[in-house]
DRENKE-733551 format. One record per residue: residue number from 1; residue in one letter; x, y, z of N, C-alpha, C, CB in turn. Coordinates in steps of 0.001 Angstrom, whole numbers, plus 500000, padded with zeros to 6 digits. Each point is the difference from the previous one (the first is absolute). Glycine has a CB too. Layout:
DRENKE-733551
REC num residuo n.east n.north   n.up ca.east ca.north  ca.up c.east c.north   c.up cb.east cb.north  cb.up
REC NUM       A      X       Y      Z       X        Y      Z      X       Y      Z       X        Y      Z
...
***
This chain:
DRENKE-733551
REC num residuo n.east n.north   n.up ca.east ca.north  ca.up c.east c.north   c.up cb.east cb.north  cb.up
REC   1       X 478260  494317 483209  500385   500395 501361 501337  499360 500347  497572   500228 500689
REC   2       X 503484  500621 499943  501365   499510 500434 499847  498663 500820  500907   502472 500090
REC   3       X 500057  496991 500039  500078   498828 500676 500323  500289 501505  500689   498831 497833
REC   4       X 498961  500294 503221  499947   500971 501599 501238  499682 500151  497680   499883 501365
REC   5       X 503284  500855 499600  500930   499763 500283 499992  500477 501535  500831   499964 497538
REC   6       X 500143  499629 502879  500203   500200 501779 500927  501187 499919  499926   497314 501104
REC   7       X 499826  503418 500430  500708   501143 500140 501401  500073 501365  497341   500987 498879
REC   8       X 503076  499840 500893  500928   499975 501393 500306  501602 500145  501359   497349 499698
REC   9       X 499002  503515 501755  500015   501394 500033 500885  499970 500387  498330   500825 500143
REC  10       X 502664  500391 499920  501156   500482 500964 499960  501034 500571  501139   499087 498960
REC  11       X 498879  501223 502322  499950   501098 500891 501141  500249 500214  498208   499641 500913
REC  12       X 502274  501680 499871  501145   500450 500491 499281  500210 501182  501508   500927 498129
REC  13       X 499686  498954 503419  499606   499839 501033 499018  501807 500448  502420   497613 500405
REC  14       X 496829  502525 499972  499581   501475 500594 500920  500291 501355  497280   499741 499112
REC  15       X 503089  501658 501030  500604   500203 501123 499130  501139 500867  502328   499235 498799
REC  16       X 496240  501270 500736  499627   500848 500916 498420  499613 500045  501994   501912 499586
REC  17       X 497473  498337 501326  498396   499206 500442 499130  500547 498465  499859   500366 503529
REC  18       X 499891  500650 495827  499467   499858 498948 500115  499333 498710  499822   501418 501173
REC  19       X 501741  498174 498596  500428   499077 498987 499775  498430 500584  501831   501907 499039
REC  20       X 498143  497958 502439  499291   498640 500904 498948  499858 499297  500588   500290 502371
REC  21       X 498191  500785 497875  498941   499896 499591 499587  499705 498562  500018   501186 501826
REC  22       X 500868  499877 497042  499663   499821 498915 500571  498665 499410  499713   502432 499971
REC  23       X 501369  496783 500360  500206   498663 499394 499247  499272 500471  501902   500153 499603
REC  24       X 497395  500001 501466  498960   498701 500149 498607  499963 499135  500898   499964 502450
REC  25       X 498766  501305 497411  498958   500293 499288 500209  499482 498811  499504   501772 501149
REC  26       X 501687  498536 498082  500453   499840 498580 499556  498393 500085  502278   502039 499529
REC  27       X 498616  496956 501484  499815   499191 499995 498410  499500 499975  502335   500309 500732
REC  28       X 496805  499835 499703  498912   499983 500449 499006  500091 498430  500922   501105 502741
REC  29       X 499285  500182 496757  499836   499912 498506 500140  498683 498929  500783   502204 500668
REC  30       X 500504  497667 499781  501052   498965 498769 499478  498680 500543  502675   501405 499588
REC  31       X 496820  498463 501829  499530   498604 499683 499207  499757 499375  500491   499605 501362
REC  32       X 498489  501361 497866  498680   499665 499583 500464  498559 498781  498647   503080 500442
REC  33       X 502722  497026 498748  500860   499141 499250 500532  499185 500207  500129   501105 499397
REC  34       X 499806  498242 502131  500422   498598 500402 501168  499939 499908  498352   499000 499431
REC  35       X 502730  502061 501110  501468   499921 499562 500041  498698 500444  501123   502352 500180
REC  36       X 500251  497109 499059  500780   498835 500099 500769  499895 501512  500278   500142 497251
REC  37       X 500511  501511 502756  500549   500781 500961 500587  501485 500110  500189   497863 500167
REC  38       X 499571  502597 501344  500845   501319 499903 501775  499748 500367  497476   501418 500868
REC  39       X 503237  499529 498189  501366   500123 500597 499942  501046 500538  501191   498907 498674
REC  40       X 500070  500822 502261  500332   501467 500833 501409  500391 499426  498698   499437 502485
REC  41       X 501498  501734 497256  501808   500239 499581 500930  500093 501176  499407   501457 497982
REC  42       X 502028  498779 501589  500529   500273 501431 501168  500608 499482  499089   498086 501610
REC  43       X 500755  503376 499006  500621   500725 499525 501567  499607 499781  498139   501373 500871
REC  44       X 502670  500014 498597  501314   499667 499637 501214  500026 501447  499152   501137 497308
REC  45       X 501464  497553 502675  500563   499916 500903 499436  499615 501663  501068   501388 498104
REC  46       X 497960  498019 500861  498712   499434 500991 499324  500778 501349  501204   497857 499291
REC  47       X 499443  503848 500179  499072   500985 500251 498567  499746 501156  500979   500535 497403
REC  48       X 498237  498930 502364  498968   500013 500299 499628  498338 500269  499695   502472 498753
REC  49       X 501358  497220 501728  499713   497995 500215 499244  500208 501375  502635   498404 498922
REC  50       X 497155  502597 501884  498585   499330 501353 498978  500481 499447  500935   500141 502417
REC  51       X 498864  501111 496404  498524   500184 499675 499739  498634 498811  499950   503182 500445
REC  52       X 500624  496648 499068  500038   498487 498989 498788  499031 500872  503228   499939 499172
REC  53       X 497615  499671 501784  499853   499120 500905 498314  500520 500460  503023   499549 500714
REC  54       X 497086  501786 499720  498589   499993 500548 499025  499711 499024  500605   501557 501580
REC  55       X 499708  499299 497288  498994   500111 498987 499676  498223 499375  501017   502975 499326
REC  56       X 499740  496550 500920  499246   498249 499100 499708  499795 501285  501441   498604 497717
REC  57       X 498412  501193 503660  499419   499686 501155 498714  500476 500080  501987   499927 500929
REC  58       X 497711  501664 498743  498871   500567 499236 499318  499260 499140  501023   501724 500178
REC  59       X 499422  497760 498611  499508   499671 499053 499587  498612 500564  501230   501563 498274
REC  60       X 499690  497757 502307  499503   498602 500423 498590  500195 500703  502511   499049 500363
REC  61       X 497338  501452 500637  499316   499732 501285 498529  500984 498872  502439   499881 503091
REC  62       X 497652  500905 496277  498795   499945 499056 499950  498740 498756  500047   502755 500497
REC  63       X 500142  496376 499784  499536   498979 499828 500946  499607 497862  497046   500698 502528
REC  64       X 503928  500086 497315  500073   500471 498654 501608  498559 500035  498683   503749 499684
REC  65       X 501731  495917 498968  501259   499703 499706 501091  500719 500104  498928   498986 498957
REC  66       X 502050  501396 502380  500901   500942 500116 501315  499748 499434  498780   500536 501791
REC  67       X 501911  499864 497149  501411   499640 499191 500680  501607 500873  499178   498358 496732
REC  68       X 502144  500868 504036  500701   501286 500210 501454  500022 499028  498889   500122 502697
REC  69       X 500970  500752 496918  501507   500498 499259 501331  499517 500643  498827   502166 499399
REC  70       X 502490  497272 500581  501181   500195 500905 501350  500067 498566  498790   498309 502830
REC  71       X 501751  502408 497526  501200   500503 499401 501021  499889 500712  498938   501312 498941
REC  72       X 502556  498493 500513  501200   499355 500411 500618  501286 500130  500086   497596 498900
REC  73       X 500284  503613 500372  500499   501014 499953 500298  500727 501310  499030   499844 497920
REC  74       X 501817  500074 503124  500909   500766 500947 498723  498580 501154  501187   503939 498941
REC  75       X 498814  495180 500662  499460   498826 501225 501412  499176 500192  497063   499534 499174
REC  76       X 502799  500312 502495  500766   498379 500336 498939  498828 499763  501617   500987 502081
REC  77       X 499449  498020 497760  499241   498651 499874 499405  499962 501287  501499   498679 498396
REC  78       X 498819  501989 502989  499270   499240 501092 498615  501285 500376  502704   498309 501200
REC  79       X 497446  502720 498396  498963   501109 499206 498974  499414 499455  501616   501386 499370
REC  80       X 498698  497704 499533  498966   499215 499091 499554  498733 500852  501161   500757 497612
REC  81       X 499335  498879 502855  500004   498917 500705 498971  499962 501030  502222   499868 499462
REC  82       X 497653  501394 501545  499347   500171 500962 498330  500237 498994  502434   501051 502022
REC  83       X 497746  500152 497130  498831   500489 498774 499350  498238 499962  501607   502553 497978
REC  84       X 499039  496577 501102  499364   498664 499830 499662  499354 501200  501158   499759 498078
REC  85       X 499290  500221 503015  499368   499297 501110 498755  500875 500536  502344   498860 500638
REC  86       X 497432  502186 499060  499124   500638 500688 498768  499974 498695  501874   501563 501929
REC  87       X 498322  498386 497166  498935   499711 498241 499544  498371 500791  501901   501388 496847
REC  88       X 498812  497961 503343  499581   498283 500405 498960  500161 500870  502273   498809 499970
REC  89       X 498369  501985 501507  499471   499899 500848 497860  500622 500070  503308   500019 500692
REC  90       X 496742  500401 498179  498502   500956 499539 499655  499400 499068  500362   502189 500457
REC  91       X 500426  496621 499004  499350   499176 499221 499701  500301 498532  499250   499490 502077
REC  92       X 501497  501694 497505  500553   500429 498881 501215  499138 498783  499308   501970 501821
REC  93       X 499671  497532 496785  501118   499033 499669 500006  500657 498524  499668   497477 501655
REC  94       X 500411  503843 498398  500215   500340 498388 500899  501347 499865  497498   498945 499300
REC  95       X 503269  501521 500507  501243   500513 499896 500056  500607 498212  501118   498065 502273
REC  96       X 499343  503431 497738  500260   500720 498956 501250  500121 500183  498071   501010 499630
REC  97       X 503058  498240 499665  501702   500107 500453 500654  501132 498871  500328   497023 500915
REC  98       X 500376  503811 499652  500408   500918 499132 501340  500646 500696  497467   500369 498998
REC  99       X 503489  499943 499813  501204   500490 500482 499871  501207 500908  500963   499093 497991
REC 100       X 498206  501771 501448  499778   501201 500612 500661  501383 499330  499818   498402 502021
REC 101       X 499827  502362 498140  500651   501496 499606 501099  500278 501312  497469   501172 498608
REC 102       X 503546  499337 500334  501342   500211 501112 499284  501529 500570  502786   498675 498469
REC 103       X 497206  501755 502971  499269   501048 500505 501524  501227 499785  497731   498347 502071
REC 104       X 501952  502822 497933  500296   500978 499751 501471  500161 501314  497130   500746 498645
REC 105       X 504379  499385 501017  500412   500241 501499 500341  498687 500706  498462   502032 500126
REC 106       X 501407  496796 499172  499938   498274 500827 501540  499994 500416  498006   498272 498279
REC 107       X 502530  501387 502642  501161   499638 499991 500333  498616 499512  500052   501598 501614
REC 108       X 498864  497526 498970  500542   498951 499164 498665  499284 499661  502508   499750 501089
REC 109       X 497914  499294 497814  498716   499274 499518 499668  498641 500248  500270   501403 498468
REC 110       X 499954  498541 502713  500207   498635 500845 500486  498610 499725  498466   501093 500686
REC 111       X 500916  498213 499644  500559   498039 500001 499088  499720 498233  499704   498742 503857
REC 112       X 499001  502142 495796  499713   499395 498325 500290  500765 498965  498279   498935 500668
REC 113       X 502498  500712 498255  500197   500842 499068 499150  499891 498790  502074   500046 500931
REC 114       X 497085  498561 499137  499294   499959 498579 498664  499124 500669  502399   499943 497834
REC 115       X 496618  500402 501116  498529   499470 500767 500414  498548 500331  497981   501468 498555
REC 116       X 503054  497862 500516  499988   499069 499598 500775  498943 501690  499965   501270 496740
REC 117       X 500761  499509 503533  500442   499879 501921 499328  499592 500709  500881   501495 500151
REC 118       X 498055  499553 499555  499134   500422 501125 498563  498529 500204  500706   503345 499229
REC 119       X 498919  495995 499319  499817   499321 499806 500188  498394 500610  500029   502045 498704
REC 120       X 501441  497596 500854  500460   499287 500412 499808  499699 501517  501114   500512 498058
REC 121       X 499293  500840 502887  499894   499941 501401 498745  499703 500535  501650   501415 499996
REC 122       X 497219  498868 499654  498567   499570 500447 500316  498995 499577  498331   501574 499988
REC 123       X 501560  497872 499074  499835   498709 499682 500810  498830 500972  499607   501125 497599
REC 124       X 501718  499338 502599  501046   499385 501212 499521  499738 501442  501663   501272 498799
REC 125       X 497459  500197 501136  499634   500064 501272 498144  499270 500426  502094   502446 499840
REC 126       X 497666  497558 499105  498493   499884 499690 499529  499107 499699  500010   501490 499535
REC 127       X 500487  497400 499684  500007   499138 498419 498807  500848 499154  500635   497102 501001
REC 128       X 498305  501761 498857  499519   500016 499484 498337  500936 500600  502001   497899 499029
REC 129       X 498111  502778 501888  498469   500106 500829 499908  501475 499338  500025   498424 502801
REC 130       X 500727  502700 496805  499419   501460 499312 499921  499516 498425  501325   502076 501804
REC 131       X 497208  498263 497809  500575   500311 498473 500404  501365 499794  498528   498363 499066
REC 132       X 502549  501534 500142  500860   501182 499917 499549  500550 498162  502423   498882 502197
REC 133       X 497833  502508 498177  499508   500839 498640 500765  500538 499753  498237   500324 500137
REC 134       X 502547  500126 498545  500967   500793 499628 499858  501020 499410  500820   498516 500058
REC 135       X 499475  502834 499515  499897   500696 499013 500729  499749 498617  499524   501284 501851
REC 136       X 499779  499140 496650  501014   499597 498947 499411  501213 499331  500582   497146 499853
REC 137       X 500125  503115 498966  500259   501119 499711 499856  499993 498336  501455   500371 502307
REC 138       X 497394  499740 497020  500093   499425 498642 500345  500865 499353  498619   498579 500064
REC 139       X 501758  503055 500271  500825   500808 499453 501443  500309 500080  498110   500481 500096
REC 140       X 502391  498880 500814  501477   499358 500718 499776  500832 501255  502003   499528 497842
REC 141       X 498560  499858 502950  500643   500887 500997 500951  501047 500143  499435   498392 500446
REC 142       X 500321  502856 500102  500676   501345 499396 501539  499746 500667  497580   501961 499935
REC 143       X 503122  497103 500457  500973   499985 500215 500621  498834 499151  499442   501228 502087
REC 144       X 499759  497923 496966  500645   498851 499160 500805  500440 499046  498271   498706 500289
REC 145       X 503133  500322 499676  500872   500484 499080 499799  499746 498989  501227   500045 501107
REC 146       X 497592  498708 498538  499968   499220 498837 498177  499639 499722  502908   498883 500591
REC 147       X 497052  500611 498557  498361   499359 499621 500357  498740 500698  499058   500989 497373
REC 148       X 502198  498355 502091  500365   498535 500666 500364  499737 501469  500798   499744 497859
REC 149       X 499397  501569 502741  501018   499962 501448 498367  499711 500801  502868   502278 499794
REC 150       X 496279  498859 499445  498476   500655 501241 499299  498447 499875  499140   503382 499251
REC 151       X 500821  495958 499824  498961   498626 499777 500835  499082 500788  498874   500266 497435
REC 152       X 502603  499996 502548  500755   498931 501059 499601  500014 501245  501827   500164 498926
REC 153       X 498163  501179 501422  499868   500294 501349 498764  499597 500427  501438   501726 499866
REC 154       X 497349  498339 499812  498747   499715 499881 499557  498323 499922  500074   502448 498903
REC 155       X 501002  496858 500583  500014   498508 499962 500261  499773 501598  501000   499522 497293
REC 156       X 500283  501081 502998  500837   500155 501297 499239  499905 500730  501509   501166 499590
REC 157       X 497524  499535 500882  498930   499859 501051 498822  499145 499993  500683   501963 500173
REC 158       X 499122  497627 498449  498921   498876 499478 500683  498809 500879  499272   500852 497153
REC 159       X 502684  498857 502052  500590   498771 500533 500110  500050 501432  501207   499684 498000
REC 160       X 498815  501542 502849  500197   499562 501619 498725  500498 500751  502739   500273 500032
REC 161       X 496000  499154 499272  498930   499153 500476 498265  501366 499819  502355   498008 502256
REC 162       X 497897  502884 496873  498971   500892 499875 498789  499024 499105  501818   502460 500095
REC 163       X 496720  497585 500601  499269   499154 499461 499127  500965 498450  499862   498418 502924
REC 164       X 500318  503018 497652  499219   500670 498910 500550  501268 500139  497850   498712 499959
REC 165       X 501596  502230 498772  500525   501131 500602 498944  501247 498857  503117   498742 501025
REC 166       X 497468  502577 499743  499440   501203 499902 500415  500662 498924  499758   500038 502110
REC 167       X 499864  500576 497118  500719   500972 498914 499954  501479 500238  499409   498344 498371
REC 168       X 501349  502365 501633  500187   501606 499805 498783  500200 499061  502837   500363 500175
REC 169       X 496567  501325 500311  499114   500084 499027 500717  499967 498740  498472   501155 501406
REC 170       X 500477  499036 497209  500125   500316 498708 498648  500473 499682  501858   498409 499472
REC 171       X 498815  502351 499085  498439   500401 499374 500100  499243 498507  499584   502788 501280
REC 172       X 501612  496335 498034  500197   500143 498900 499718  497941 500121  501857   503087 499401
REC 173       X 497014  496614 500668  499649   498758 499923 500972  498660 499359  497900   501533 499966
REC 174       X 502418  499093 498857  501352   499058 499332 501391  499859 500941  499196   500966 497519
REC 175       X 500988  500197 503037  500601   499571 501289 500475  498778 501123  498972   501676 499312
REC 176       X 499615  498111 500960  499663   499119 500591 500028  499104 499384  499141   500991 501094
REC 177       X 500307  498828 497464  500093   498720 499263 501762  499456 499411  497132   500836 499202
REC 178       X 503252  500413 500944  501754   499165 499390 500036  499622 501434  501773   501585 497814
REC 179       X 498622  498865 503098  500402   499675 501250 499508  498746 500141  500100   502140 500881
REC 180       X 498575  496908 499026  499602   499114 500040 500803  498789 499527  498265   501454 500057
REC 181       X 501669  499581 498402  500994   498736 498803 501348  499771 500417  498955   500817 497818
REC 182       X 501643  500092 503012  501525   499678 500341 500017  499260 501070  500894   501906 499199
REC 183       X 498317  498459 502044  499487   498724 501374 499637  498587 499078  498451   502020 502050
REC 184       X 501171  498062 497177  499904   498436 499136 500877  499418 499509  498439   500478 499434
REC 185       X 502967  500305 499782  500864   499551 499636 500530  499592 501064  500040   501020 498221
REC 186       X 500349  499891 502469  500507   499444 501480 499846  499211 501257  500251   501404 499187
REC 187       X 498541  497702 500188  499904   499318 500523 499173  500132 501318  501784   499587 498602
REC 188       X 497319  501482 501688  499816   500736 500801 498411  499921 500395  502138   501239 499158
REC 189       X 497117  497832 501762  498799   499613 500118 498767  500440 500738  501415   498671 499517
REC 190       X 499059  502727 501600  498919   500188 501081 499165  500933 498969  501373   499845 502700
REC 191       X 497403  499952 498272  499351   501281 499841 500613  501470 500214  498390   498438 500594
REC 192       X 501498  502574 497853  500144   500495 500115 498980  501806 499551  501904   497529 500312
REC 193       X 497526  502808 501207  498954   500879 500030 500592  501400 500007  498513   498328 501163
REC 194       X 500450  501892 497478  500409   502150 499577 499503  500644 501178  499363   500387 497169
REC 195       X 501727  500554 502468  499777   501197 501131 499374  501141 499699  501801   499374 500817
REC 196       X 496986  500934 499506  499637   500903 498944 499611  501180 501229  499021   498195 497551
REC 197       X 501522  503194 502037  500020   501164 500222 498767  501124 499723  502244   499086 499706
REC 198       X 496753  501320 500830  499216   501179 500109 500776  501158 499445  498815   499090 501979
REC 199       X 500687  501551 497495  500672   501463 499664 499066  501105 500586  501104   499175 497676
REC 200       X 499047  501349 503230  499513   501218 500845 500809  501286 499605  499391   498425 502027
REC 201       X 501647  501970 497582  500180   501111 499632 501834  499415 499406  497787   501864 501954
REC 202       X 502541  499082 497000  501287   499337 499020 501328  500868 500835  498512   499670 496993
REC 203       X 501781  501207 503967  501240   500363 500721 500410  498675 501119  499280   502884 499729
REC 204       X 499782  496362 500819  499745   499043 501065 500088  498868 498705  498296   501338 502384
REC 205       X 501165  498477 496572  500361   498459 499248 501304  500191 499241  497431   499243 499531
REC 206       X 502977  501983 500203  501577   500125 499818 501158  499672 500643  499101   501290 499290
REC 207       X 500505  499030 501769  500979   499628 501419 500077  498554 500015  499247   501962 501591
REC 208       X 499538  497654 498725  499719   498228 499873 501370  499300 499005  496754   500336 499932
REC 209       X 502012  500381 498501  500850   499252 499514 501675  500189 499979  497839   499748 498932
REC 210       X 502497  501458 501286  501552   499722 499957 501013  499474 500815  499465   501416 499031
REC 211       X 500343  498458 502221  500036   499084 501095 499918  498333 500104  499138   502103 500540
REC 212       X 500271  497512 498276  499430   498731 500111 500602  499658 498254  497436   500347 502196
REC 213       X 502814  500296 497137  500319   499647 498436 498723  499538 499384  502443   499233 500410
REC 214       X 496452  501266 499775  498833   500140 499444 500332  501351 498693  498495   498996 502644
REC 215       X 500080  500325 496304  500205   501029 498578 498524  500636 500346  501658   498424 497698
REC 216       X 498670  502832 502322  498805   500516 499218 500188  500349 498549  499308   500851 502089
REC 217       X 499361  498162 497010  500289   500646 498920 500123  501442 499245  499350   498096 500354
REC 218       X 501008  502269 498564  500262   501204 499865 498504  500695 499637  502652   499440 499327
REC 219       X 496129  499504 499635  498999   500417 500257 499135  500130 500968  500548   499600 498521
REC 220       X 499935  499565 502651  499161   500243 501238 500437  501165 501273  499510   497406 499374
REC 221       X 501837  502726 500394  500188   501268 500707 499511  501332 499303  501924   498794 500968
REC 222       X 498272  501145 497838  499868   501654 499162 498282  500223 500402  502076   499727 497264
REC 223       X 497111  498924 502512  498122   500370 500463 500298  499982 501542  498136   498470 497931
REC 224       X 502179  501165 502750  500044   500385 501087 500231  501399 500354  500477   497926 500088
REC 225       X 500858  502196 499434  500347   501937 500399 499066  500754 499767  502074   500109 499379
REC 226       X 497012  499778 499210  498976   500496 499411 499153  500543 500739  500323   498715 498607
REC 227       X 499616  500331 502095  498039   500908 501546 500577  500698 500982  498106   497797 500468
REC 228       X 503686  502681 499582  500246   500470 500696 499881  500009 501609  499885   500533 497882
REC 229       X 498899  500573 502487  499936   499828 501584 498251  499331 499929  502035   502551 501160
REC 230       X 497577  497217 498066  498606   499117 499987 500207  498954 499769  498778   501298 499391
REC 231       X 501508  498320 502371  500064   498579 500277 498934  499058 500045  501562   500819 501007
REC 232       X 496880  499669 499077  498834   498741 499786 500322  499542 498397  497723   501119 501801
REC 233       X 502389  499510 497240  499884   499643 498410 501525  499407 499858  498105   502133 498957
REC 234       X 503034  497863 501883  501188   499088 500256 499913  498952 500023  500665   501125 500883
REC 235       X 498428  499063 500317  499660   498663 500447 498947  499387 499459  500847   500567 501786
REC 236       X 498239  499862 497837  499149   499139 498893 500726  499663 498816  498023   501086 500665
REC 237       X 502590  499456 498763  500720   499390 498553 501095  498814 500788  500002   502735 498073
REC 238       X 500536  497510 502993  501153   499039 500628 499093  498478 500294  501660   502329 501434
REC 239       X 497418  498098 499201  498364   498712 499817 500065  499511 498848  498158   501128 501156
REC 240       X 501604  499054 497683  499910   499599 498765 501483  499124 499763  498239   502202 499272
REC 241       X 502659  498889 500622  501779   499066 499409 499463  498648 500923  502806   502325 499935
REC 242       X 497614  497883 501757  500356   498695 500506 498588  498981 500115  502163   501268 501395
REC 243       X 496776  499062 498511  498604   498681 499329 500975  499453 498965  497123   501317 500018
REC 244       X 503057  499903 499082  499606   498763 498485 501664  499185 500525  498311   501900 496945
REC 245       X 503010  498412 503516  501132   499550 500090 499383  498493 500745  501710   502591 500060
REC 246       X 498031  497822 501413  499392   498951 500527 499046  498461 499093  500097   502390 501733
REC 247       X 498561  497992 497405  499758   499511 499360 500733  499289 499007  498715   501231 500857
REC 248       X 502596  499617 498333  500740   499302 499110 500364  498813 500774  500791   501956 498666
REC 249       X 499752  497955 502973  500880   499109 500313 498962  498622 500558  502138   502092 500563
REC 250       X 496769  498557 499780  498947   499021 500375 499855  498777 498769  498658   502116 501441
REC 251       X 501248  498640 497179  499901   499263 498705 500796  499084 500001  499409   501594 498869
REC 252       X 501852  498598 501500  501336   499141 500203 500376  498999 500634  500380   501505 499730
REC 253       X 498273  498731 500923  500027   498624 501676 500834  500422 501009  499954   497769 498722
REC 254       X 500217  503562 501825  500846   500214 501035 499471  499117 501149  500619   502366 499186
REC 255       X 500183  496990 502104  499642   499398 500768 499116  501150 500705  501920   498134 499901
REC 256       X 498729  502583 500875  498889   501672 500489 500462  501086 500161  498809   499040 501184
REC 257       X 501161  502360 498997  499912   500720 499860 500270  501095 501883  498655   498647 497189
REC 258       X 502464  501816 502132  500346   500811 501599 500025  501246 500446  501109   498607 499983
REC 259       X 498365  502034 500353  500338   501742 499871 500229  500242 501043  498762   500840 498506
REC 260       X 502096  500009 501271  500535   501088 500560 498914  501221 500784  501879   499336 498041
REC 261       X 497655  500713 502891  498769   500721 500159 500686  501538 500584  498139   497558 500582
REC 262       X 503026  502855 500182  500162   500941 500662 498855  500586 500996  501536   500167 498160
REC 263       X 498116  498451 502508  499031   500467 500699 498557  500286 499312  501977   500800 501226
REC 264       X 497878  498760 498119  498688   500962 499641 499689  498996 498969  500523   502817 500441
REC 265       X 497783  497470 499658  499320   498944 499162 498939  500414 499153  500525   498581 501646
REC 266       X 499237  502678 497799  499223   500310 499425 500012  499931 498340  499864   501039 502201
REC 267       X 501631  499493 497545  499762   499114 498244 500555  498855 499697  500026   501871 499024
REC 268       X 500479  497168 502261  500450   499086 499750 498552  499327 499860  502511   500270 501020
REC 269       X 496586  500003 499666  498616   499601 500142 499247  500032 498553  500040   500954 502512
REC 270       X 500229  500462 496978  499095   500772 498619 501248  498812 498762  499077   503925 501059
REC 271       X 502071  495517 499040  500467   499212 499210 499654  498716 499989  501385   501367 500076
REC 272       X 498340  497804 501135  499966   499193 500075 498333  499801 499471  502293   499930 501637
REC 273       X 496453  501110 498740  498428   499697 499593 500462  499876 497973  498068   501984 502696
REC 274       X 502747  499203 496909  500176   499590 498815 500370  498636 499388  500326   502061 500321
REC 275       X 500536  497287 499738  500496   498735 499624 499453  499187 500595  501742   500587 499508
REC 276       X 496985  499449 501270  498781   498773 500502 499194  500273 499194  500054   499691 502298
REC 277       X 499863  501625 496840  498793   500298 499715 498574  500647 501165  501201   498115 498251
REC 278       X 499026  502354 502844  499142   500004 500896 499531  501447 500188  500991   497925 500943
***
């Protein structure tokens, strides 16, 4: 039997009373697993920073670990500034720090240009009271010029004060394991927890991944295309890839394990009874 490991979820904020309803439920489900915690995202160009806000106030006051997302991308420092005094003020001390996606049309991309800024400034402003989470990218980041530039950059935010951090999904497990070996050379010590991705249908995990510099492998897209528009047998074979992926990394001693839920908790549920065995 696998070894237990702890969980953590990520929601995207809902903007209409039935997606209200259905993330709480989801949530409601997913506790049966004792998350660690839920994140909330926040959209691009911080898009959606008052539903952010509501939704971990949500999550708090049901009694859950609320992590809200904040991104630097088209923010002022006194933007962020007000965001962190108002996380204090609710008694919120855990933070997902991320550059952000430049939004479509931005005129400008404000006072942070790298997670690694954005970082620094909580911390200036903060010290030591958020633990802060980063994203890393064990397939590089789709904008890195280099293998050496993306692991720099990734130190960058380790050195101006990130205690742990998040990984982009993957499906290709060794992945994750070089990425490890190079955070070691480099000297490079937090926890660092896989991101692991559901596959519900392959036009929607295409997008994902190309957006994010995620691989689908070439044998896992071609069986995918395969079931065509029979999406239950998709998604049951997509059950199978990410168990046994999951399991490989459990073997490995991952600290825990994070998904990506898009709202919804039903094969994150049918993955997770697999790799308990339950």
């Amino acid at each position: 039997m696998p070894r237990k490991v702890s969980y953590s979820f990520e929601f995207f904020p809902p903007s209409s009373p039935e997606g209200i309803k259905n993330s709480k439920d989801t949530r409601q489900q997913l506790s049966a697993f004792k998350p660690e915690f839920y994140s909330v995202t926040f959209g691009a160009g911080g898009s959606t920073r008052d539903l952010t806000l509501e939704t971990v106030l949500e999550i708090k006051q049901e009694g859950f670990n609320a992590v809200p997302h904040i991104s630097g991308i088209s923010s002022t420092k006194a933007e962020i500034k007000t965001l962190l005094d108002l996380y204090q003020q609710h008694d919120i001390k855990h933070l997902v720090v991320l550059r952000g996606d430049v939004p479509h049309g931005a005129v400008s991309r404000g006072e942070f240009k790298h997670a690694n800024e954005l970082v620094s400034f909580i911390r200036q402003e903060t010290n030591d009271y958020f633990h802060i989470e980063v994203g890393a990218y064990p397939e590089y980041h789709p904008e890195a010029v280099s293998s050496q530039t993306d692991i720099q950059n990734f130190k960058n935010k380790v050195d101006a004060g990130a205690n742990s951090a998040i990984t982009q999904f993957f499906f290709n497990a060794d992945a994750y394991f070089r990425f490890m070996d190079e955070c070691l050379i480099a000297d490079i010590n937090i926890p660092i927890v896989p991101g692991v991705m559901p596959i519900y249908n392959i036009k929607q995990l295409a997008r994902f991944a190309s957006n994010c510099g995620a691989e689908i492998p070439r044998w896992l897209r071609i069986k995918l295309e395969s079931y065509g528009d029979d999406l239950p047998s998709l998604r049951s074979y997509g059950v199978d890839v990410v168990s046994e992926l999951c399991e490989t990394l459990i073997e490995w001693d991952v600290p825990s394990l994070h998904f990506y839920t898009l709202n919804q908790a039903g094969i994150i549920t049918r993955i997770i009874k697999n790799i308990e065995g339950t």
